[in-house]
BALOBA-1460 file (C-alpha; in Angstrom, 3 decimals):
// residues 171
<rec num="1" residu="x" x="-48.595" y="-3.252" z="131.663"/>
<rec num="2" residu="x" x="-48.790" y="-5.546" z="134.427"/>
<rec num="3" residu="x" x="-48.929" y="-4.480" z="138.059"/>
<rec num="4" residu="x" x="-46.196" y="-6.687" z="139.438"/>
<rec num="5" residu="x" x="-43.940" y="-4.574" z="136.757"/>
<rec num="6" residu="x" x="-45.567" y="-1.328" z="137.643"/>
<rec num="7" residu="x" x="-44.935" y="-2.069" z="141.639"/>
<rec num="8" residu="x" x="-42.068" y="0.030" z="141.897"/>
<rec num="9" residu="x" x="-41.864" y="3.476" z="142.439"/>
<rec num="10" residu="x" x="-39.343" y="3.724" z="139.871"/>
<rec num="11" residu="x" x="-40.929" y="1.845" z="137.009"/>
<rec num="12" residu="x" x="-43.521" y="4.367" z="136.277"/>
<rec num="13" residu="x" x="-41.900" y="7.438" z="134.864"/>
<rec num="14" residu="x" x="-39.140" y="4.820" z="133.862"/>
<rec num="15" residu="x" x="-41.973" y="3.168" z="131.103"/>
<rec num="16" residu="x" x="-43.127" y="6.612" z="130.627"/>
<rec num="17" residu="x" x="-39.853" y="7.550" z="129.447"/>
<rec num="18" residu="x" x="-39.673" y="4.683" z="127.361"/>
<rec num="19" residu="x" x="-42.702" y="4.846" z="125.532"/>
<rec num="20" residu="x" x="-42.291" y="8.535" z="124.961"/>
<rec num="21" residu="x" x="-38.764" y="8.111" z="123.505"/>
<rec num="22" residu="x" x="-39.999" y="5.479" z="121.493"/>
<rec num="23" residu="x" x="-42.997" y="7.589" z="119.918"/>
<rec num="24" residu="x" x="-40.412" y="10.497" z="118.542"/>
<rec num="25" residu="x" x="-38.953" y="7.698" z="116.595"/>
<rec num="26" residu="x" x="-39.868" y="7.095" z="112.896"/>
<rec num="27" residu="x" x="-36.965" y="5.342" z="110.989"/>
<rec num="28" residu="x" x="-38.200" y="2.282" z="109.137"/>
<rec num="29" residu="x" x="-36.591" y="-0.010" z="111.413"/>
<rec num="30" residu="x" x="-37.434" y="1.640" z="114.521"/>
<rec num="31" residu="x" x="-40.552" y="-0.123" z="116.053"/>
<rec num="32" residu="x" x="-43.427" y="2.043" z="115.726"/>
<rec num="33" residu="x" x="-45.595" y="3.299" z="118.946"/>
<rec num="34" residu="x" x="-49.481" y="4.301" z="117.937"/>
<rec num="35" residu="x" x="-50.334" y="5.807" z="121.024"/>
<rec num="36" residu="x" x="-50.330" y="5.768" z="124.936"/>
<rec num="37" residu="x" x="-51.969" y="7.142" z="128.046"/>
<rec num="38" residu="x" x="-53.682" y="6.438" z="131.092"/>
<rec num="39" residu="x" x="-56.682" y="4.025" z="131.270"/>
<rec num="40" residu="x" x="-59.313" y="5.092" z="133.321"/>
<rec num="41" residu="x" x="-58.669" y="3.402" z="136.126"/>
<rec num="42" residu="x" x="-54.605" y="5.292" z="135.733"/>
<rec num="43" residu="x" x="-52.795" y="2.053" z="134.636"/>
<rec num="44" residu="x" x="-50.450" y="3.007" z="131.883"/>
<rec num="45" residu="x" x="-51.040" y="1.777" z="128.447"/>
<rec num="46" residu="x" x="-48.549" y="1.652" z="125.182"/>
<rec num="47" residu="x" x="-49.906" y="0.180" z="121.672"/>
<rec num="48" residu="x" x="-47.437" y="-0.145" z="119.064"/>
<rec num="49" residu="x" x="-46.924" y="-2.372" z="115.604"/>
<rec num="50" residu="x" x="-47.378" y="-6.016" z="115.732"/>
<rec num="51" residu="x" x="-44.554" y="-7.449" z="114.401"/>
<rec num="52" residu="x" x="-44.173" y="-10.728" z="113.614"/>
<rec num="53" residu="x" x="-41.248" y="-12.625" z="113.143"/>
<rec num="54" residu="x" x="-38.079" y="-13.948" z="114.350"/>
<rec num="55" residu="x" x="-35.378" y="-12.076" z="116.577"/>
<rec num="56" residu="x" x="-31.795" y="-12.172" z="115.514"/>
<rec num="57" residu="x" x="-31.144" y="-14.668" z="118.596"/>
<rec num="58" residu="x" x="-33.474" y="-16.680" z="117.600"/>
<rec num="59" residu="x" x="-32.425" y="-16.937" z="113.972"/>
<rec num="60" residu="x" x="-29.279" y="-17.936" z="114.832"/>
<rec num="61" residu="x" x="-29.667" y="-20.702" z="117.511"/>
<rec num="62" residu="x" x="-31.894" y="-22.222" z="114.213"/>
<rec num="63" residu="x" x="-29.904" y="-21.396" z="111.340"/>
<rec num="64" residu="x" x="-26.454" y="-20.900" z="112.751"/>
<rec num="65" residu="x" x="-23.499" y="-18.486" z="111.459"/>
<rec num="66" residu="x" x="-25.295" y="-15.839" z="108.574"/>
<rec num="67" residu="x" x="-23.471" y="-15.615" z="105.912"/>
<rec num="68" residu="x" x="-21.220" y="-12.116" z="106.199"/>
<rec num="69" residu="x" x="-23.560" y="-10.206" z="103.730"/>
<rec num="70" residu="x" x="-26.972" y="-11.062" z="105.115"/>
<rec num="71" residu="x" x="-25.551" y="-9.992" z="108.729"/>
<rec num="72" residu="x" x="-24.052" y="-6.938" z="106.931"/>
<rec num="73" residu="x" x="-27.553" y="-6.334" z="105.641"/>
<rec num="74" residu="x" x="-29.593" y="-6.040" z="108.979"/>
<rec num="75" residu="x" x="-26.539" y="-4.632" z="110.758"/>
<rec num="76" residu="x" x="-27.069" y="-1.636" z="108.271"/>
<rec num="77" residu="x" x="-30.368" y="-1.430" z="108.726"/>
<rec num="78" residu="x" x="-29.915" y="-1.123" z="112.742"/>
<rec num="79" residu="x" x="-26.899" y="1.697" z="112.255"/>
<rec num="80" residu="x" x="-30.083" y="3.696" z="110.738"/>
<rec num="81" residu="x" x="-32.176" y="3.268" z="113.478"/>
<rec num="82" residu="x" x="-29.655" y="4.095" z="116.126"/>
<rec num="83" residu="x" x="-28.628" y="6.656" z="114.148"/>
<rec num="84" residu="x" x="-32.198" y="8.622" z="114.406"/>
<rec num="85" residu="x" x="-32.347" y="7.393" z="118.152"/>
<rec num="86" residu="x" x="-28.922" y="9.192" z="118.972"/>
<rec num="87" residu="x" x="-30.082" y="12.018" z="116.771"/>
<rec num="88" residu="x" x="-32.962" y="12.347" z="119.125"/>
<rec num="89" residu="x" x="-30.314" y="12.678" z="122.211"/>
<rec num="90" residu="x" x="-31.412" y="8.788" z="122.957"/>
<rec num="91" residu="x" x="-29.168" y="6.005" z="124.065"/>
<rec num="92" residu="x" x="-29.983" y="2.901" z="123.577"/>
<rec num="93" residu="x" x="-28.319" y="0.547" z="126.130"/>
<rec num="94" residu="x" x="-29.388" y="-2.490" z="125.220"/>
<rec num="95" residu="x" x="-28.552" y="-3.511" z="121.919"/>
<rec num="96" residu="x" x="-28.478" y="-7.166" z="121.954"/>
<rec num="97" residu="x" x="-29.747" y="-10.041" z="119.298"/>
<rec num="98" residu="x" x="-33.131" y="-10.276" z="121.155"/>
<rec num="99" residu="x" x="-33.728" y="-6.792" z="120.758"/>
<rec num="100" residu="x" x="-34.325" y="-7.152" z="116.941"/>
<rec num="101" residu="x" x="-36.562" y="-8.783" z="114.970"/>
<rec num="102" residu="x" x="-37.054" y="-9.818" z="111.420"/>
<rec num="103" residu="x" x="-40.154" y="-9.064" z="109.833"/>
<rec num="104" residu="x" x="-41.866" y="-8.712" z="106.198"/>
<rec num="105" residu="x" x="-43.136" y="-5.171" z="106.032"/>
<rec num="106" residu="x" x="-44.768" y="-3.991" z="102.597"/>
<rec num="107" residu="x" x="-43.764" y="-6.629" z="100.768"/>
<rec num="108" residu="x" x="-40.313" y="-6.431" z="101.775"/>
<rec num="109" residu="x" x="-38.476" y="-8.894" z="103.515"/>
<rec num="110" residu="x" x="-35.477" y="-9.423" z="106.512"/>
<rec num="111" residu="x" x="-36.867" y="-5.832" z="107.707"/>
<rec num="112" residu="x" x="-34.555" y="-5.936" z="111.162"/>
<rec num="113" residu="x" x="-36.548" y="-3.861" z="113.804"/>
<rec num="114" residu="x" x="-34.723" y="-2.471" z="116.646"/>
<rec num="115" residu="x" x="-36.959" y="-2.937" z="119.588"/>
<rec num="116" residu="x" x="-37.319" y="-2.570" z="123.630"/>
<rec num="117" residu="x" x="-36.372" y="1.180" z="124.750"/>
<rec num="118" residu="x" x="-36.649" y="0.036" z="128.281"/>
<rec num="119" residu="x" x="-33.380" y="1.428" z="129.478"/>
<rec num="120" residu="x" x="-33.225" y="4.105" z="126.848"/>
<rec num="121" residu="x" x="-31.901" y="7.177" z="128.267"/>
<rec num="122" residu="x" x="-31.105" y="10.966" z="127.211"/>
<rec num="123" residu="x" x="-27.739" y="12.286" z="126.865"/>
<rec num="124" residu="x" x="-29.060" y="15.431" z="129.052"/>
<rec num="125" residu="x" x="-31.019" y="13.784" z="131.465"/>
<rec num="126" residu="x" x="-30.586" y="14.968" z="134.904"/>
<rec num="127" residu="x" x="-33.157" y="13.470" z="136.065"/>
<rec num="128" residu="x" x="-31.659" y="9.346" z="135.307"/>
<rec num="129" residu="x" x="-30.319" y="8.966" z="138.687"/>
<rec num="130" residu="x" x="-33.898" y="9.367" z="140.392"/>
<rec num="131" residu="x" x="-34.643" y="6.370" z="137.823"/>
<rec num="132" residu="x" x="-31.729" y="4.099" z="138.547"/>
<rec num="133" residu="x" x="-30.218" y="3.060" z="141.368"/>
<rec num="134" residu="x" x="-26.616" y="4.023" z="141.907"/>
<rec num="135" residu="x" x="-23.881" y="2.064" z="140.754"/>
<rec num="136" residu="x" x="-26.467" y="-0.988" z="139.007"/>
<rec num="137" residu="x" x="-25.294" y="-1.943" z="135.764"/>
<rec num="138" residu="x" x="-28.362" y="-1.567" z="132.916"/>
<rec num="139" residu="x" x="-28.027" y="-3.760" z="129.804"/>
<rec num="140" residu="x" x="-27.270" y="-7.128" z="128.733"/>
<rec num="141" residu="x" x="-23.709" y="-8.015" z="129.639"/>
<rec num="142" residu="x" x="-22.281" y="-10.158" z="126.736"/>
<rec num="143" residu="x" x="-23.310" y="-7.317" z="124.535"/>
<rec num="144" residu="x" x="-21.812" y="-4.060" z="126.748"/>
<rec num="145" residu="x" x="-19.130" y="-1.893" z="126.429"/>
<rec num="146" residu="x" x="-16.673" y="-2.611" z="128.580"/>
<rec num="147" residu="x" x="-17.052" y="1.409" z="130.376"/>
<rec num="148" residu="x" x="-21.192" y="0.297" z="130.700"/>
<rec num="149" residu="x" x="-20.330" y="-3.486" z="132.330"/>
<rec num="150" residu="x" x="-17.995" y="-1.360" z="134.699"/>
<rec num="151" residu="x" x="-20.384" y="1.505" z="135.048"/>
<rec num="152" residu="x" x="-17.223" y="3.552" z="134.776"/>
<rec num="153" residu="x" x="-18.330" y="7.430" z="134.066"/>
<rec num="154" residu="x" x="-21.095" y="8.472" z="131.444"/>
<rec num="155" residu="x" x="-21.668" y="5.767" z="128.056"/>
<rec num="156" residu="x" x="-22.086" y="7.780" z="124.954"/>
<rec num="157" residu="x" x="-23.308" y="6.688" z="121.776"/>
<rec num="158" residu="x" x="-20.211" y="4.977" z="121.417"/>
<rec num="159" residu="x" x="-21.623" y="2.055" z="123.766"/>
<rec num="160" residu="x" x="-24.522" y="1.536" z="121.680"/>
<rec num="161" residu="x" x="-22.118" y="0.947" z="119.020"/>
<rec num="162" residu="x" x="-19.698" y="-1.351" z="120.524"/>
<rec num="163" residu="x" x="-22.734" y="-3.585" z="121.118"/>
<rec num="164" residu="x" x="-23.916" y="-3.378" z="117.688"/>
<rec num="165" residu="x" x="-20.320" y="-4.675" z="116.765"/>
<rec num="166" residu="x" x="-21.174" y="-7.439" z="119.650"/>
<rec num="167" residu="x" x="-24.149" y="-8.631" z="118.043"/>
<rec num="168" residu="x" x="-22.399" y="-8.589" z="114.810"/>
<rec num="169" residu="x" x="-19.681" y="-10.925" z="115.929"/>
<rec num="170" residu="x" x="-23.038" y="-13.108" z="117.177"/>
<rec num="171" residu="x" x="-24.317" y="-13.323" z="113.561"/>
């Protein structure tokens, strides 16, 4: 990870969390982390799957509108993978188009893989406000529930949702 992202205080045990989150995960269209540690020298390292492909956003600004069953088909295939991540006591928080890539993965294809966990957090976590700063907003903001964009109270699983049905409306 570079140092520039590593520079503050915060990011640390924030890409720790991240990673570690990530690793308990194993649905299919979860992307997969291999390992991570400290290099000798104590910069933070994370190797996970190589996946190559095209994100959701991407597929769209190239292909336009999907038809309604092929978006049905890789919105399903996300509900599974939030649905082990919330399982886990993980929300997401940033479900967006960008976030999920298309990839061929033993021999099949349109494999959606939810990715970045970088603002995942845990529903107990008491230790989140030592991570955030107070009151900042975390997430994408065409894609939030409206209680995350007004960082009104506690988002539940239900705000990973809404932004699902965001990114649906996108495809």
């Amino acid at each position: 990870l570079s140092p520039e992202r590593m520079a503050d205080a915060r990011q640390p045990p924030r890409t720790e969390r991240e990673v570690q989150a990530m690793a308990k995960l194993e649905h299919w269209n979860t992307v997969e982390v291999y390992d991570f540690g400290h290099a000798a020298d104590g910069t933070f390292y994370y190797v996970m799957e190589y996946l190559e492909g095209l994100t959701l956003e991407e597929l769209v600004w190239k292909a336009g509108p999907l038809p309604p069953p092929r978006a049905v088909h890789f919105l399903k295939q996300i509900c599974g993978a939030l649905q082990e991540a919330h399982d886990h006591g993980l929300l997401h928080r940033d479900i967006k188009p960008a976030n999920i890539i298309l990839s061929e993965r033993a021999g099949f294809y349109d494999v959606a893989k939810l990715l970045d966990f970088g603002i995942v957090k845990h529903f107990e976590d008491s230790g989140e406000s030592d991570l955030t700063m107070e009151g900042y907003i975390m997430g994408t903001r065409a894609y939030m529930s409206p209680e995350q964009a007004a960082a009104a109270g506690e988002v539940d699983v239900r705000s990973d949702i809404y932004s699902l049905g965001a990114v649906g409306y996108f495809l």
